[in-house]
C-alpha positions in Angstrom: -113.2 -8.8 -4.5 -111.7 -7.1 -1.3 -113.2 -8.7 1.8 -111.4 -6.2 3.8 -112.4 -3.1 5.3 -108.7 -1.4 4.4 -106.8 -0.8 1.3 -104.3 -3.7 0.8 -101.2 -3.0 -0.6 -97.9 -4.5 -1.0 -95.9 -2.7 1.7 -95.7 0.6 -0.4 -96.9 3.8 1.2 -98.5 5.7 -1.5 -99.3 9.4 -0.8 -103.4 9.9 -0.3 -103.4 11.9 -3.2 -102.6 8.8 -5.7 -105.2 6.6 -3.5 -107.8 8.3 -3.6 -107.0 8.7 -7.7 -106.4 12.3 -7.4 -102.8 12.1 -9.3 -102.2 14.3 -11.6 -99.2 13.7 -14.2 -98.2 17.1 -14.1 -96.9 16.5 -10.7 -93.1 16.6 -10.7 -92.3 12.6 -10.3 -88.7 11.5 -9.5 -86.6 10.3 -12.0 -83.5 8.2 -12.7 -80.4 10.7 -13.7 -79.6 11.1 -17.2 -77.3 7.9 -18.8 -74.0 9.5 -19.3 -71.9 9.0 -22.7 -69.1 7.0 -23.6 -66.8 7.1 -26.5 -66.5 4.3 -28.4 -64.2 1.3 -27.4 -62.4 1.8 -30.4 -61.7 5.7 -29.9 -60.5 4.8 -26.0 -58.2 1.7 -27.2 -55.7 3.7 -28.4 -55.3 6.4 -25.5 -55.4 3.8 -22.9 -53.4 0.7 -24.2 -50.3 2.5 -26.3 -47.7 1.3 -24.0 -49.4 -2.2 -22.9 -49.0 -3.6 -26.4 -45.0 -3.2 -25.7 -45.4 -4.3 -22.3 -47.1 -7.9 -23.5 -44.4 -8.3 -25.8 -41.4 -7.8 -23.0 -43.2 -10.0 -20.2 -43.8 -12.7 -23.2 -39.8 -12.4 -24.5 -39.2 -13.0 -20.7 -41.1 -15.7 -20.6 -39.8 -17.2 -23.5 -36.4 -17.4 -21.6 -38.2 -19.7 -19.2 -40.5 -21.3 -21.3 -41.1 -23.6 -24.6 -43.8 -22.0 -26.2 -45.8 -23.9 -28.9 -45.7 -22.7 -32.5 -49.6 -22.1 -32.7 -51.1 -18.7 -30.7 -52.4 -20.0 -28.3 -50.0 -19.4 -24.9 -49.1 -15.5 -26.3 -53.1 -15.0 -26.5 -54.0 -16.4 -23.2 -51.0 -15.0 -21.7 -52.6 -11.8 -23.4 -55.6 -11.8 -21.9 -54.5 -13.1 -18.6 -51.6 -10.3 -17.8 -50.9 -11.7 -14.4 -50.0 -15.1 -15.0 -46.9 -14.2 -16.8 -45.6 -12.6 -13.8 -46.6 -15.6 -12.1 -44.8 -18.0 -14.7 -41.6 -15.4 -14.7 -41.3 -16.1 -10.4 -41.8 -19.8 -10.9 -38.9 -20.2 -12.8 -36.2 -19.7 -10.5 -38.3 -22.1 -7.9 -39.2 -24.9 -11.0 -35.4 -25.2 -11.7 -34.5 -25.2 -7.9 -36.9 -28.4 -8.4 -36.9 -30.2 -11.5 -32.9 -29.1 -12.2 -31.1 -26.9 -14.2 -31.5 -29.0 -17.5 -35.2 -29.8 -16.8 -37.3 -28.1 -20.0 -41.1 -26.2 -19.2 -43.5 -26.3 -21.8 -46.6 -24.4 -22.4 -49.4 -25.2 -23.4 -53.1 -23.6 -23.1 -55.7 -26.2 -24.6 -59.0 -25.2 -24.5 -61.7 -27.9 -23.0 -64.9 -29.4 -23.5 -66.5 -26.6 -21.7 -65.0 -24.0 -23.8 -62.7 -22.8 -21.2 -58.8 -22.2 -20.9 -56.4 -23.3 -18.8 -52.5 -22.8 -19.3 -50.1 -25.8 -18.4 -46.6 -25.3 -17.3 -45.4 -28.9 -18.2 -41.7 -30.3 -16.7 -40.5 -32.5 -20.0 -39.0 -35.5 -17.4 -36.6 -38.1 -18.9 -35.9 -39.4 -15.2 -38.0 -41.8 -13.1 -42.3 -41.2 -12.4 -41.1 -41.3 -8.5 -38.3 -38.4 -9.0 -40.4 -36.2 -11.0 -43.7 -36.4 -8.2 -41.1 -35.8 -5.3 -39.6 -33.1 -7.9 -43.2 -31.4 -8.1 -44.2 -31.9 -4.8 -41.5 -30.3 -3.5 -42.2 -27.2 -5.9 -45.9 -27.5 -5.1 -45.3 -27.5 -1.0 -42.2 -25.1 -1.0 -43.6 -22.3 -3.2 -46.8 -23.0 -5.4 -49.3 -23.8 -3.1 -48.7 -20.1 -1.2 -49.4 -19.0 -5.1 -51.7 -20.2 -6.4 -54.4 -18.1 -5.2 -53.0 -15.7 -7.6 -53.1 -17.1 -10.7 -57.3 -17.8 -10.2 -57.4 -21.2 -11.6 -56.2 -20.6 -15.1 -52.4 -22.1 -14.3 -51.6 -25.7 -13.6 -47.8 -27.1 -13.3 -47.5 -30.6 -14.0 -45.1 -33.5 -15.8 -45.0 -35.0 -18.9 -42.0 -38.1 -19.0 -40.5 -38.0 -21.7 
């Protein structure tokens, strides 16, 4: 029961009318616009990504220059789905070798965790000494990484395997 002498409400200023139950639903009431169509993904895949199928398949030959990749799918369909990192990986390159040395071979590899997520590894295969290779990617990390890795969101890591 309403102790109150006046109509209690949440904060919504209803028009007299609709308090005092006079509404009528042939009163014109406001309305959400119309949902507009779309055309199915598969009709739109075609216009839309003709030339990035291509495009994938240059950056990943480029990156293959660079870059061991494994024999499985699993690098070309990350690096699929994450377009940016292999601009990223193609830039490191010159700055990795600068680093590890001309001889020094990068693997990839994209393993997928316990949580279900991705995360692709740019691995420096070291023969050498454990001290050479962390001054090796310490130097890469401070000189050109860290200023980076912003870009890549997370999903790129370099590290060492010794070898």
């Amino acid at each position: 029961m309403n102790s109150y002498q006046e109509i209690q409400c949440l904060g919504i200023l209803w028009p007299a009318s609709q308090m005092a139950g006079l509404y009528r639903p042939s009163q014109q009431v406001p309305r959400w616009p119309e949902p507009r169509t779309r055309a199915p993904i598969s009709e739109t895949m075609g216009k839309d990504t003709a030339g990035s199928d291509s495009c994938c398949e240059d950056a990943l030959n480029e990156v293959r220059k660079h870059y061991v990749l494994p024999v499985d799918a699993s690098v070309r369909d990350f690096l699929a789905e994450h377009r940016a990192i292999s601009q990223i990986l193609l830039a490191a390159a010159p700055q990795l070798k600068a680093c590890f040395g001309r001889s020094a071979v990068f693997n990839l590899r994209a393993p997928v965790d316990e949580a279900g997520s991705r995360t692709l590894y740019a691995i420096a295969m070291w023969p050498g000494k454990l001290r050479d290779v962390r001054d090796a990617l310490t130097r890469f990390d401070n000189d050109w990484w860290m200023a980076r890795a912003r870009q890549a969101g997370g999903h790129l890591a370099f590290t060492y395997e010794l070898v």
